[in-house]
PDB file of N, H, CA, C and O in Angstrom:
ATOM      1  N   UNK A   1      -3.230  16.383 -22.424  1.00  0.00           N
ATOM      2  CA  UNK A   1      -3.523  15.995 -21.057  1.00  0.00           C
ATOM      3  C   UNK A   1      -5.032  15.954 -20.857  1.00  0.00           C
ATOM      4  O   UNK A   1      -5.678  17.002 -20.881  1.00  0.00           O
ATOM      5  N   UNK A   2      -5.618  14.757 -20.660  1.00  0.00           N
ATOM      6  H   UNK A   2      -5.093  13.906 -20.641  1.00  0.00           H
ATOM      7  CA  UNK A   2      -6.776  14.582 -19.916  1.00  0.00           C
ATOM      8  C   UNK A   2      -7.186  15.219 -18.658  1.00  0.00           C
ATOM      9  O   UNK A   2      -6.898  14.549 -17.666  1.00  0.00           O
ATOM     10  N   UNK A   3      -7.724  16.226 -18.455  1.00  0.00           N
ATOM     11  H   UNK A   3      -7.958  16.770 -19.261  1.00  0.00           H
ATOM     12  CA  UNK A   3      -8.558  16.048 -17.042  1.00  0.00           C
ATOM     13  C   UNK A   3      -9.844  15.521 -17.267  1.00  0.00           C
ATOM     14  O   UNK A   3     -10.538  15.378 -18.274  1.00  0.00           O
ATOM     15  N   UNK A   4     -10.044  15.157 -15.540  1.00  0.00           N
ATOM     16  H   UNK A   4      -9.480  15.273 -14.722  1.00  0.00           H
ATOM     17  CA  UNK A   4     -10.931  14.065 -15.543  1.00  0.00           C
ATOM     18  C   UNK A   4     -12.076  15.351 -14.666  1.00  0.00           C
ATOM     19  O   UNK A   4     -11.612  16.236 -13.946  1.00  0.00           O
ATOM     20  N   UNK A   5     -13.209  15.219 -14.870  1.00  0.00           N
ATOM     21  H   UNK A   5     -13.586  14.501 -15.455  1.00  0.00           H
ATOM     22  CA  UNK A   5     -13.974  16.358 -13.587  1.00  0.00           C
ATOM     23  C   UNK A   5     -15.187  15.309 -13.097  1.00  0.00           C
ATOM     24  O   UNK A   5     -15.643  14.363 -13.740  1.00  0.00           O
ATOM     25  N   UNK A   6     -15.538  15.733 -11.865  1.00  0.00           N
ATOM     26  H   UNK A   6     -15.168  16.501 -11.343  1.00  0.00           H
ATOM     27  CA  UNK A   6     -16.788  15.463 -11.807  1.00  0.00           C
ATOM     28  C   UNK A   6     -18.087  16.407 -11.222  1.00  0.00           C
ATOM     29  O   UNK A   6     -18.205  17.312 -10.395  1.00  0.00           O
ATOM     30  N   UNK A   7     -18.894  15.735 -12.047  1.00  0.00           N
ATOM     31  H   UNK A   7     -18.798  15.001 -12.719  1.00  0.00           H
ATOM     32  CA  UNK A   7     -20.218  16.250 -11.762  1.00  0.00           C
ATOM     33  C   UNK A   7     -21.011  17.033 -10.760  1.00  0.00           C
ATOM     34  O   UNK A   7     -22.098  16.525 -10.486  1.00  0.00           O
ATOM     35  N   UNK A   8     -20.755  18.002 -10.235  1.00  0.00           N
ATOM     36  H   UNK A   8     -19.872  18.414 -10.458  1.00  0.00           H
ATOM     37  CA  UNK A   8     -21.507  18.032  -8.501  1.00  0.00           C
ATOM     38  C   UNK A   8     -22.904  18.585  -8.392  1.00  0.00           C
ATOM     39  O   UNK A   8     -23.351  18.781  -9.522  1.00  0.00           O
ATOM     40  N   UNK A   9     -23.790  18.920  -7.399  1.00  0.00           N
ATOM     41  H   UNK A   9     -23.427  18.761  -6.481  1.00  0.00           H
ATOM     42  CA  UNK A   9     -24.468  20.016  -7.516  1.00  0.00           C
ATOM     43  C   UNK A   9     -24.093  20.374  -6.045  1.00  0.00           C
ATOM     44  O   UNK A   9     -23.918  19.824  -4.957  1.00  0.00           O
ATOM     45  N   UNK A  10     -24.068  21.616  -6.632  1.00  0.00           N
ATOM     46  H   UNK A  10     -24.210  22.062  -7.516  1.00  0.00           H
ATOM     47  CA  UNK A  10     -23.617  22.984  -5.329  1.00  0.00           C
ATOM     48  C   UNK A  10     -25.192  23.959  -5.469  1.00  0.00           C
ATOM     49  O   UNK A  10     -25.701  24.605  -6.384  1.00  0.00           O
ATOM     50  N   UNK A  11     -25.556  23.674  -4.162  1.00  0.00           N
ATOM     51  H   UNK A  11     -25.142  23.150  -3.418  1.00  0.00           H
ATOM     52  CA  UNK A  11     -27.155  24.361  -3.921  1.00  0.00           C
ATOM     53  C   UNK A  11     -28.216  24.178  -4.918  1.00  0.00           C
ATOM     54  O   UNK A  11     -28.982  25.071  -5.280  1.00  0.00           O
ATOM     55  N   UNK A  12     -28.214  23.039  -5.313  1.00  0.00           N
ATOM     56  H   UNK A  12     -27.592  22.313  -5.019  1.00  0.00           H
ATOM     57  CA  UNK A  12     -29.575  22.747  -6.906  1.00  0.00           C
ATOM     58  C   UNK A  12     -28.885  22.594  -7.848  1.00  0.00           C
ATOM     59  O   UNK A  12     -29.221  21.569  -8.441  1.00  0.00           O
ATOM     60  N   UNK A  13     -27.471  23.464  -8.646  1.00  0.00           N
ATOM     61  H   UNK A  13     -27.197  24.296  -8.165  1.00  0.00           H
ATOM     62  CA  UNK A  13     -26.850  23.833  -9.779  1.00  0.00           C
ATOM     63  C   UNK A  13     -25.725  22.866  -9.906  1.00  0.00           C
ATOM     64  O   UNK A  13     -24.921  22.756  -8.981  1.00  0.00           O
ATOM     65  N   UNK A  14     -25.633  22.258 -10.840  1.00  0.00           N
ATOM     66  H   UNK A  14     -26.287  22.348 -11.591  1.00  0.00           H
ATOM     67  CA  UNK A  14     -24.514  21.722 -11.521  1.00  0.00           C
ATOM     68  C   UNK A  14     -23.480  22.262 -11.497  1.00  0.00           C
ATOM     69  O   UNK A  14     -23.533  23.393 -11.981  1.00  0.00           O
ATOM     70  N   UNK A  15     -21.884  21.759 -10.903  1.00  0.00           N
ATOM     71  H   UNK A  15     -21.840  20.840 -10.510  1.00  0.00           H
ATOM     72  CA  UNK A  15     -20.972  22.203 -11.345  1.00  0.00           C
ATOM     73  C   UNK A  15     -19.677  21.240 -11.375  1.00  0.00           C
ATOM     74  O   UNK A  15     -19.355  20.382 -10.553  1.00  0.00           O
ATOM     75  N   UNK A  16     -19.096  21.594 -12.441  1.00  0.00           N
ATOM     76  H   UNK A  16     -19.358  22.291 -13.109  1.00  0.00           H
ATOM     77  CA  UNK A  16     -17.890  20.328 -12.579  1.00  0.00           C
ATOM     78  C   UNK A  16     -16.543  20.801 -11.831  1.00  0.00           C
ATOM     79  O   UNK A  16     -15.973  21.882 -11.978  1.00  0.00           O
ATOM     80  N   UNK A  17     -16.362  20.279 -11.422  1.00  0.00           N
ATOM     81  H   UNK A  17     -16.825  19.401 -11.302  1.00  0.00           H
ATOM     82  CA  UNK A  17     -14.852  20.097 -10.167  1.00  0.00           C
ATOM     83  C   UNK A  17     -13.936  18.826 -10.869  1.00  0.00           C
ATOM     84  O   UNK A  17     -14.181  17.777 -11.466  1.00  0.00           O
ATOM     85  N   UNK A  18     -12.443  19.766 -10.312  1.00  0.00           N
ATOM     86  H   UNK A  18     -12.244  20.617  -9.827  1.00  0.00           H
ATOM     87  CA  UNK A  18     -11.823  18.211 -10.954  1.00  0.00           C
ATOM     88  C   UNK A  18     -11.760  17.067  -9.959  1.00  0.00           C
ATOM     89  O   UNK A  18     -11.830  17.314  -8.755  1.00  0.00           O
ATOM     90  N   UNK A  19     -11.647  15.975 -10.354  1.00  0.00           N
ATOM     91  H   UNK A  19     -11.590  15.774 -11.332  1.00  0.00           H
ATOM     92  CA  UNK A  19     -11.646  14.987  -9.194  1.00  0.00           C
ATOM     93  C   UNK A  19     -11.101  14.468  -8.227  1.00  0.00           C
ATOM     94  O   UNK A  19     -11.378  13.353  -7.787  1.00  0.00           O
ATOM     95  N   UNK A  20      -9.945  15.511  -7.628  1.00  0.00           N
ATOM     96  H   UNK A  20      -9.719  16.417  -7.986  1.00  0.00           H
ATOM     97  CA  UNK A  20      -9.506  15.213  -6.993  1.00  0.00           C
ATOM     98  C   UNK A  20      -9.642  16.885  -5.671  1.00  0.00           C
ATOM     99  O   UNK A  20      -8.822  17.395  -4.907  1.00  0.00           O
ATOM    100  N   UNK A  21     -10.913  17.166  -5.971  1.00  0.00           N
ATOM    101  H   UNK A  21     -11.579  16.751  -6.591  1.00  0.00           H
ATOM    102  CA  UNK A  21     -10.679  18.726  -5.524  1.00  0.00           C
ATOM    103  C   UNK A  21     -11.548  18.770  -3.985  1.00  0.00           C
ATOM    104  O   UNK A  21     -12.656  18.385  -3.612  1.00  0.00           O
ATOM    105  N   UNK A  22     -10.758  19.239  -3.555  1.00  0.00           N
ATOM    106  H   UNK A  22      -9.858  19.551  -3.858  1.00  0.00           H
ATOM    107  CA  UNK A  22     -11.207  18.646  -1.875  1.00  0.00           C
ATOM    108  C   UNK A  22     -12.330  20.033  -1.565  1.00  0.00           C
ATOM    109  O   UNK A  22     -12.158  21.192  -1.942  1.00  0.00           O
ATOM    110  N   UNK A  23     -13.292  19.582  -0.904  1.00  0.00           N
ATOM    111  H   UNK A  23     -13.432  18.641  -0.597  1.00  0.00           H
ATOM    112  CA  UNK A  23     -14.393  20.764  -0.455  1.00  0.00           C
ATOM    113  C   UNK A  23     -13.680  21.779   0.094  1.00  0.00           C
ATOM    114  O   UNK A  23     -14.402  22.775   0.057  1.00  0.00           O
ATOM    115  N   UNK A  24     -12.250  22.128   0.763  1.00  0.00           N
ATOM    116  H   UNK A  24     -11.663  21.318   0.793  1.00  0.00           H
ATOM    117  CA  UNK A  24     -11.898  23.170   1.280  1.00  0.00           C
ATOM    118  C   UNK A  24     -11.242  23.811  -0.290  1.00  0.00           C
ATOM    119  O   UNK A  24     -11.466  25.014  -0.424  1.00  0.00           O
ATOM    120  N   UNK A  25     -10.816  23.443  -0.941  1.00  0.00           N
ATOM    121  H   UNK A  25     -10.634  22.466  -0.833  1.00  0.00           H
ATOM    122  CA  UNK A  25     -10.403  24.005  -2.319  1.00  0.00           C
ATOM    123  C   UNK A  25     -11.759  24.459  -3.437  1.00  0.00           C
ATOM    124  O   UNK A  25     -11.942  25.455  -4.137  1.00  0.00           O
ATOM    125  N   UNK A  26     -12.569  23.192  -3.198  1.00  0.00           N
ATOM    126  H   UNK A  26     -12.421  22.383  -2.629  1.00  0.00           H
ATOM    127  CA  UNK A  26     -14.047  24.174  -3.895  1.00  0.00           C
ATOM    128  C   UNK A  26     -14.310  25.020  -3.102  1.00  0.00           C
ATOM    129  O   UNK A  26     -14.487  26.000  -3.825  1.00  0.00           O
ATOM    130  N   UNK A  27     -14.548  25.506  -1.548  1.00  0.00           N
ATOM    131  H   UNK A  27     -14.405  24.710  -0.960  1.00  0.00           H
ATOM    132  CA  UNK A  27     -14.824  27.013  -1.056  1.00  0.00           C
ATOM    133  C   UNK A  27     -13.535  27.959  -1.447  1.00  0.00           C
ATOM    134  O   UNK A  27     -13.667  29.116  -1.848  1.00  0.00           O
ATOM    135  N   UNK A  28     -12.748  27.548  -1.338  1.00  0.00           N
ATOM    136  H   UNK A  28     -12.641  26.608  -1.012  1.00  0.00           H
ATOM    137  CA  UNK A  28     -11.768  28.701  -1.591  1.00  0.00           C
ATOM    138  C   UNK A  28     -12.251  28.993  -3.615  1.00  0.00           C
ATOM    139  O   UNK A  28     -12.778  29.983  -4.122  1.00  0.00           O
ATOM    140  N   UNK A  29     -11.903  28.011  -4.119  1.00  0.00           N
ATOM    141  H   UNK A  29     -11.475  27.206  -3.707  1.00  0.00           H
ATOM    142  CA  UNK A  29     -12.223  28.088  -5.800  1.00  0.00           C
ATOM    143  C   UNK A  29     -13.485  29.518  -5.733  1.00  0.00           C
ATOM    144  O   UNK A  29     -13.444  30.498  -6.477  1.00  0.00           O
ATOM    145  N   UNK A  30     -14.388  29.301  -4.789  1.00  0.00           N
ATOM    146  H   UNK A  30     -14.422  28.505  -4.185  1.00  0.00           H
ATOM    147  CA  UNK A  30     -15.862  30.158  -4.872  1.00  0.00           C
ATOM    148  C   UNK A  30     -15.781  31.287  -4.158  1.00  0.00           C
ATOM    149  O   UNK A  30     -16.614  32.186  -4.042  1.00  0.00           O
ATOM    150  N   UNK A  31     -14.746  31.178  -3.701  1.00  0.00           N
ATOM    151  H   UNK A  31     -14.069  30.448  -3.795  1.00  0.00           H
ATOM    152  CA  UNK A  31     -14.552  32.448  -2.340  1.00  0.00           C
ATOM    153  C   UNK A  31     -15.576  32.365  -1.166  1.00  0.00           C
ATOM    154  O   UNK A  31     -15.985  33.375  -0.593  1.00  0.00           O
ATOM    155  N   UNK A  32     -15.837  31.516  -0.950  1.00  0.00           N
ATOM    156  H   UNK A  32     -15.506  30.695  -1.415  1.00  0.00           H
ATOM    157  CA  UNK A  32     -16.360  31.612   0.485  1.00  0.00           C
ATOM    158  C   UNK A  32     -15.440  31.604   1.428  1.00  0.00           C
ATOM    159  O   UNK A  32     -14.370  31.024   1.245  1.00  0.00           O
ATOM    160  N   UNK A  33     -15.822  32.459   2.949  1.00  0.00           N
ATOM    161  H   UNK A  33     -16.691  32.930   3.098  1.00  0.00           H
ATOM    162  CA  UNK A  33     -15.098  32.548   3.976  1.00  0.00           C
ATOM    163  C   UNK A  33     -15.688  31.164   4.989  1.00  0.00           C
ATOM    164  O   UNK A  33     -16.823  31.074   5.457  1.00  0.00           O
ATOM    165  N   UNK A  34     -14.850  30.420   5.112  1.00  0.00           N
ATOM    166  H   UNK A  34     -13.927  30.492   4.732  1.00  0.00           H
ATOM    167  CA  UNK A  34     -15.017  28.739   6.224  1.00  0.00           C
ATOM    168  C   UNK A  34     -15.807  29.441   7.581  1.00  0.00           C
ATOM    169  O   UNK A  34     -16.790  28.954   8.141  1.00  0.00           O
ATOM    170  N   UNK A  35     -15.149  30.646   7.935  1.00  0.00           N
ATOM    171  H   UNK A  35     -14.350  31.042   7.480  1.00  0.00           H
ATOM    172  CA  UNK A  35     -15.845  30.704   9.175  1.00  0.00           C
ATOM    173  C   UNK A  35     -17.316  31.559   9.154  1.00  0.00           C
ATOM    174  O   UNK A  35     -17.758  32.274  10.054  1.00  0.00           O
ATOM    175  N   UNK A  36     -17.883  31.277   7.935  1.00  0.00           N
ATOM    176  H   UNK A  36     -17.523  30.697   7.205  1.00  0.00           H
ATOM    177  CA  UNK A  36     -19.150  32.116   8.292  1.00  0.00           C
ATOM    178  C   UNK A  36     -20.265  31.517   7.523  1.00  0.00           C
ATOM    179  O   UNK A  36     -21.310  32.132   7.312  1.00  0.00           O
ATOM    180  N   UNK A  37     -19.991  30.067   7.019  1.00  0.00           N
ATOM    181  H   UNK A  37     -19.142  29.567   7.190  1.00  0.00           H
ATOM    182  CA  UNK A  37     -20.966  29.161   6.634  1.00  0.00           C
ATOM    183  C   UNK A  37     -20.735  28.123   6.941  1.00  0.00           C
ATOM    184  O   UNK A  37     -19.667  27.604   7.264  1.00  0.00           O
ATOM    185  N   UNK A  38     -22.330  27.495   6.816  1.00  0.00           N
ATOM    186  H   UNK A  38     -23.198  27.917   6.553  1.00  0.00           H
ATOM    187  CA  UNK A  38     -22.359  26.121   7.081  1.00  0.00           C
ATOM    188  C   UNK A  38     -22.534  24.876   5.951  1.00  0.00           C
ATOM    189  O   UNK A  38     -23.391  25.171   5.119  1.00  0.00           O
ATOM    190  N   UNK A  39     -22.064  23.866   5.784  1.00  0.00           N
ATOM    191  H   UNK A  39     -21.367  23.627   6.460  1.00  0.00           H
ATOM    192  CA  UNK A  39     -21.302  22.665   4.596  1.00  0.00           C
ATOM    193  C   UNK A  39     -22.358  21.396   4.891  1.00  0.00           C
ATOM    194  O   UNK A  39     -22.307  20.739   5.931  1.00  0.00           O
ATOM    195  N   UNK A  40     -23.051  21.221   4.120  1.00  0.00           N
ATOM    196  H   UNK A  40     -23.093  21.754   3.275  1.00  0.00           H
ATOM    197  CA  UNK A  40     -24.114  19.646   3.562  1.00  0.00           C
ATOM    198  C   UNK A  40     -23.412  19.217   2.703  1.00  0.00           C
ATOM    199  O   UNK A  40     -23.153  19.681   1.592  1.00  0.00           O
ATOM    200  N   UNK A  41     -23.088  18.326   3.189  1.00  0.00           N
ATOM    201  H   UNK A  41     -23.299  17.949   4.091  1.00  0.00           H
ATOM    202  CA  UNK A  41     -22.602  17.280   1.851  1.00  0.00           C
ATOM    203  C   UNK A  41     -23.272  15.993   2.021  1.00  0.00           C
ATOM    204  O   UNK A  41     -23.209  15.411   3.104  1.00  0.00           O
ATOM    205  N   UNK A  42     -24.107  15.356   0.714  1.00  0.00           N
ATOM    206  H   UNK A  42     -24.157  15.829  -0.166  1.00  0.00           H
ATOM    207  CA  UNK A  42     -25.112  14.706   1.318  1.00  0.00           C
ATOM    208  C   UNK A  42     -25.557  14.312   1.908  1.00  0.00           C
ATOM    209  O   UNK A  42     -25.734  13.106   2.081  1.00  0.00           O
ATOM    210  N   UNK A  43     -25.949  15.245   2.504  1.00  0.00           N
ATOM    211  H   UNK A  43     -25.805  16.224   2.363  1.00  0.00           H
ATOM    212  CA  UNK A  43     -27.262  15.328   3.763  1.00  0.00           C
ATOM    213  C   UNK A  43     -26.731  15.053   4.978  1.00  0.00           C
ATOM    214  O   UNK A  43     -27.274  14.374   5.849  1.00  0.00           O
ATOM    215  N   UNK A  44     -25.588  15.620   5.046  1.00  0.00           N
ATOM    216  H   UNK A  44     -25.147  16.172   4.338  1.00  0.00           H
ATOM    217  CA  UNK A  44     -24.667  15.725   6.383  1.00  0.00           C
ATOM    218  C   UNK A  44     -23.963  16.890   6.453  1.00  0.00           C
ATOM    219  O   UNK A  44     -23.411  17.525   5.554  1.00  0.00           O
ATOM    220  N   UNK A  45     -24.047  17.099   7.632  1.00  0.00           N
ATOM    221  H   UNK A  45     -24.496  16.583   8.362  1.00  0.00           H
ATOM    222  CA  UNK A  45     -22.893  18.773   8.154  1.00  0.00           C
ATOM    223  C   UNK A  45     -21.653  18.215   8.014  1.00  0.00           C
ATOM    224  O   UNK A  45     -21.357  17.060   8.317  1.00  0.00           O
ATOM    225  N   UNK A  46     -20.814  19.184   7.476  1.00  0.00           N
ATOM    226  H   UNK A  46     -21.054  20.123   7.230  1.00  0.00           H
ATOM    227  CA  UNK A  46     -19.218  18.677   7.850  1.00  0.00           C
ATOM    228  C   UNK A  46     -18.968  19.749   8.546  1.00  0.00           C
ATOM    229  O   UNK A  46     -19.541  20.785   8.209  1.00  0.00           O
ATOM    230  N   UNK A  47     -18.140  19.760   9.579  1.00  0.00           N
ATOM    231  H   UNK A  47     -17.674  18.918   9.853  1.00  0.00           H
ATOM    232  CA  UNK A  47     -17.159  20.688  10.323  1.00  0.00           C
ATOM    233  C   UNK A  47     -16.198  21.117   9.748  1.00  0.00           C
ATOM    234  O   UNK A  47     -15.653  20.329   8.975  1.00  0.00           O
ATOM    235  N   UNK A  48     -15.884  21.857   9.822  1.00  0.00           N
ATOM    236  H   UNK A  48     -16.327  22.497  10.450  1.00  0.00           H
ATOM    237  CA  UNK A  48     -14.914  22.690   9.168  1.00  0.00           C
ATOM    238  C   UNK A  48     -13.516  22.344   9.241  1.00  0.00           C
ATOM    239  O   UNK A  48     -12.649  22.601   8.406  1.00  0.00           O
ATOM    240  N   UNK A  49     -13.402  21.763  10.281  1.00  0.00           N
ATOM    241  H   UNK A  49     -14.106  21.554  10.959  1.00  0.00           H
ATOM    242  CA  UNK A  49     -12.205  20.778  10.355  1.00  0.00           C
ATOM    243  C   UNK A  49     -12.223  19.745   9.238  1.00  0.00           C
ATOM    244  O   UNK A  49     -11.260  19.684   8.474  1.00  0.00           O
ATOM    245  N   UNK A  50     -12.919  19.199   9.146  1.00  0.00           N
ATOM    246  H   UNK A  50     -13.702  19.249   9.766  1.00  0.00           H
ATOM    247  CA  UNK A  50     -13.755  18.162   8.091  1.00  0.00           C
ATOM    248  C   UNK A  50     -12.644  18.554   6.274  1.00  0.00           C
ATOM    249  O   UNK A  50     -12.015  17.779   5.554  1.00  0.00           O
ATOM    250  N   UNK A  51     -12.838  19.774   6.194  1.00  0.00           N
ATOM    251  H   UNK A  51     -13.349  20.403   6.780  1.00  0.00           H
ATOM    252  CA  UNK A  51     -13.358  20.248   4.766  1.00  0.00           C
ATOM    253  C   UNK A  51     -11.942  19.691   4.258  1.00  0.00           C
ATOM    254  O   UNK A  51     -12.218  18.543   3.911  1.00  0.00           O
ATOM    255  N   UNK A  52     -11.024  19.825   4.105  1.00  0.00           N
ATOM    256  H   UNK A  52     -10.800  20.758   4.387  1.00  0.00           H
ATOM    257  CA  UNK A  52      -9.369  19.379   3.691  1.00  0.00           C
ATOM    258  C   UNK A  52      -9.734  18.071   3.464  1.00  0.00           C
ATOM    259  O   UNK A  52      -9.303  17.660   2.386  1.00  0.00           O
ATOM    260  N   UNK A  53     -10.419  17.214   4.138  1.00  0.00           N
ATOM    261  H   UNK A  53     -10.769  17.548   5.013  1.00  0.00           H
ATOM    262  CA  UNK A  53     -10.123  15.791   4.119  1.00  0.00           C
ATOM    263  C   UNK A  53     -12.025  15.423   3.114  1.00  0.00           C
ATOM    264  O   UNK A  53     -12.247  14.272   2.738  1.00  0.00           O
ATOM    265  N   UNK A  54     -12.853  16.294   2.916  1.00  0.00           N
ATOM    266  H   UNK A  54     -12.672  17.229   3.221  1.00  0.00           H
ATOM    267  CA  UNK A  54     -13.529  16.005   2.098  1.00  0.00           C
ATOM    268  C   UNK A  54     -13.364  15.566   0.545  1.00  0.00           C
ATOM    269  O   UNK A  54     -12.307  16.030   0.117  1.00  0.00           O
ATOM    270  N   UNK A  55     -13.777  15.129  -0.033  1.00  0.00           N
ATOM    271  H   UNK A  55     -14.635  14.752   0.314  1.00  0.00           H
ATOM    272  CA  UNK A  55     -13.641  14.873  -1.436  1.00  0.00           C
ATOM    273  C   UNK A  55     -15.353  14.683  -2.105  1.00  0.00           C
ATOM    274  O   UNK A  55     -16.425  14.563  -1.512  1.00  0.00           O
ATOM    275  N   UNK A  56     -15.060  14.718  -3.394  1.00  0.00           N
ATOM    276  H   UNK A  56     -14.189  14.815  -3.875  1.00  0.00           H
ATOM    277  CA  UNK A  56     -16.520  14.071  -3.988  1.00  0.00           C
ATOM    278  C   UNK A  56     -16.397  13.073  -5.280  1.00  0.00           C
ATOM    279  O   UNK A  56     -15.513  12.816  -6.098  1.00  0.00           O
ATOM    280  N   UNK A  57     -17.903  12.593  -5.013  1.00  0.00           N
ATOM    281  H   UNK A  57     -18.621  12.803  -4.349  1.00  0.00           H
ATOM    282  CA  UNK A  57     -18.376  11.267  -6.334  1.00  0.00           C
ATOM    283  C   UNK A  57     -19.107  12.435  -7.072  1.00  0.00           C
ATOM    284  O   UNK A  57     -19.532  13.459  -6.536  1.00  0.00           O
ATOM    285  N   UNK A  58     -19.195  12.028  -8.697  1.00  0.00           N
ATOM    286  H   UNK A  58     -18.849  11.197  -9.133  1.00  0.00           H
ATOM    287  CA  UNK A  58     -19.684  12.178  -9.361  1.00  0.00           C
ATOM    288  C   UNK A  58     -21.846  12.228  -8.700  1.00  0.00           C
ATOM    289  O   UNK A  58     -22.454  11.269  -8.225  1.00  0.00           O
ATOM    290  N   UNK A  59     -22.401  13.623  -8.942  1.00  0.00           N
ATOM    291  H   UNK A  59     -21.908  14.403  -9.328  1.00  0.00           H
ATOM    292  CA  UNK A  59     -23.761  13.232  -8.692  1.00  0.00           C
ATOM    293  C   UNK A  59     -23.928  13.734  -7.194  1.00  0.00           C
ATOM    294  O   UNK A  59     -25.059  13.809  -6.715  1.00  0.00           O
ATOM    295  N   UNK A  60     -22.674  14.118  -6.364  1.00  0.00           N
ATOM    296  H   UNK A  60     -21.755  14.057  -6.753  1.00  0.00           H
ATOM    297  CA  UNK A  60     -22.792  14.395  -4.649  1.00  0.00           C
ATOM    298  C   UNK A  60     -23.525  15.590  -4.647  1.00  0.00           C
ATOM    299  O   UNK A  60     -23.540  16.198  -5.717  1.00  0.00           O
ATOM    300  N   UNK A  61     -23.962  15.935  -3.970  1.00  0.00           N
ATOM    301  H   UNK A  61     -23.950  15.442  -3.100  1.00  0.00           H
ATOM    302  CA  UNK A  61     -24.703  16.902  -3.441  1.00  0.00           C
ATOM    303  C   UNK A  61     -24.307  18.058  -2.170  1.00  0.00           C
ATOM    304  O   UNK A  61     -24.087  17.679  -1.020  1.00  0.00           O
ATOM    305  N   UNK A  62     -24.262  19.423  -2.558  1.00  0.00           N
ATOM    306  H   UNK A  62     -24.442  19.732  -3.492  1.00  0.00           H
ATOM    307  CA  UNK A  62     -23.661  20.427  -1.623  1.00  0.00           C
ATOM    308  C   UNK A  62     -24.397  21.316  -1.153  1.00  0.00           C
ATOM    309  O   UNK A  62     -24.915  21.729  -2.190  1.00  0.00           O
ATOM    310  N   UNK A  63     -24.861  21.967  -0.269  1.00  0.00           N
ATOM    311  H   UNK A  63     -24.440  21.631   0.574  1.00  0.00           H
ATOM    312  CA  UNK A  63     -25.869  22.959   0.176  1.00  0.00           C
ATOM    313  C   UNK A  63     -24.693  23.785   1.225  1.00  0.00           C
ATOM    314  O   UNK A  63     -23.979  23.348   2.127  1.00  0.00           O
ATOM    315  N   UNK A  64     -24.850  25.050   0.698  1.00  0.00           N
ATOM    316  H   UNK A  64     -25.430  25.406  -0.035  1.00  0.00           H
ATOM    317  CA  UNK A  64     -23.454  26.155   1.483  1.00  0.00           C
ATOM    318  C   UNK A  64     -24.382  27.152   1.929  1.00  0.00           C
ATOM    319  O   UNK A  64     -25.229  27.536   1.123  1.00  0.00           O
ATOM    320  N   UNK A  65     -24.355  27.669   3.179  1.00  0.00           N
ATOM    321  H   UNK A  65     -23.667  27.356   3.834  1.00  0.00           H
ATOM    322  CA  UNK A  65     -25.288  28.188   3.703  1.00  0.00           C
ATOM    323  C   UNK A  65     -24.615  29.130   4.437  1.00  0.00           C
ATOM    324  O   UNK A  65     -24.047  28.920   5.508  1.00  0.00           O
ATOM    325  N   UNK A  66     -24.703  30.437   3.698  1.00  0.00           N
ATOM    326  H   UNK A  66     -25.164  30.608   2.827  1.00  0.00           H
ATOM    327  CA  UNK A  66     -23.676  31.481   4.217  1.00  0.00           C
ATOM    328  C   UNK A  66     -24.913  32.415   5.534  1.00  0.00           C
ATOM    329  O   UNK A  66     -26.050  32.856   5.361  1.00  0.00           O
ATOM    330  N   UNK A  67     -23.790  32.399   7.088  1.00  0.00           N
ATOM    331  H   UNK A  67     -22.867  32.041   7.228  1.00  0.00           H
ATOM    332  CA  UNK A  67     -24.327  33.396   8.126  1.00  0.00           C
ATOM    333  C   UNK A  67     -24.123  34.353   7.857  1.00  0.00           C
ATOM    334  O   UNK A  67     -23.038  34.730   7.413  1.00  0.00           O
ATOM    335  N   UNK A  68     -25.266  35.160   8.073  1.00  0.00           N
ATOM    336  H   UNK A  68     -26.147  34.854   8.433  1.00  0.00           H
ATOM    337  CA  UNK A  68     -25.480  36.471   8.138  1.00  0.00           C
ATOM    338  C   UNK A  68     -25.745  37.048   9.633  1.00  0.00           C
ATOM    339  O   UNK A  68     -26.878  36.979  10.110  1.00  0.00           O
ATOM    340  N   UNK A  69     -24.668  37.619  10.358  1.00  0.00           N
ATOM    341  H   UNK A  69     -23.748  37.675   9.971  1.00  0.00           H
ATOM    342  CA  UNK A  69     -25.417  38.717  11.396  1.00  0.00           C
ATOM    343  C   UNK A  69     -25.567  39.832  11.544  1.00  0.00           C
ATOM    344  O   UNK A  69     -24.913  40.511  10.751  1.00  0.00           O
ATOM    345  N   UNK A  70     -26.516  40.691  12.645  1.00  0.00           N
ATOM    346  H   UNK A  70     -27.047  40.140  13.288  1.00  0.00           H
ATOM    347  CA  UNK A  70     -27.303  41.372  12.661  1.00  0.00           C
ATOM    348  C   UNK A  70     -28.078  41.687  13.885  1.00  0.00           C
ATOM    349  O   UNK A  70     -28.492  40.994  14.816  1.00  0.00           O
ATOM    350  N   UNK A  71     -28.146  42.949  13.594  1.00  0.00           N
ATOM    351  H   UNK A  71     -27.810  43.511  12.839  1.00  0.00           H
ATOM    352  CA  UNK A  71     -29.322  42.899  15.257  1.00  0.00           C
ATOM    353  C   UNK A  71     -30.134  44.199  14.484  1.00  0.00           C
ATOM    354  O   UNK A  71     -31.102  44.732  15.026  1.00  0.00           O
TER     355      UNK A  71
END
């Protein structure tokens, strides 16, 4: 069996995803929690509603930007 992956970068770093792997399955794959970061996918916010229906090209670009609070 062939899998097919593609290429991504997640924050600067290379990482291969298979190609059919939707941005809410790469945060879960990484363990991030949805409600406490924010999602660039080239060079756009997605909403979190968004993330299920995201996908990626080979070469896309991800910036995950985990909140921190505090007082």
């Amino acid at each position: 069996m062939n899998t097919i992956y593609n290429t991504i970068f997640i924050n600067g770093q290379a990482f291969n995803c298979y190609i059919d792997m939707s941005l809410q399955e790469l945060l879960q794959y990484l363990e991030f929690e949805s409600n406490s970061i924010v999602v660039e996918h080239n060079s756009r916010i997605i909403h979190s509603t968004e993330f299920d229906k995201t996908f990626f090209k080979s070469q896309d670009k991800v910036e995950i930007i985990t909140i921190v609070g505090g007082g």
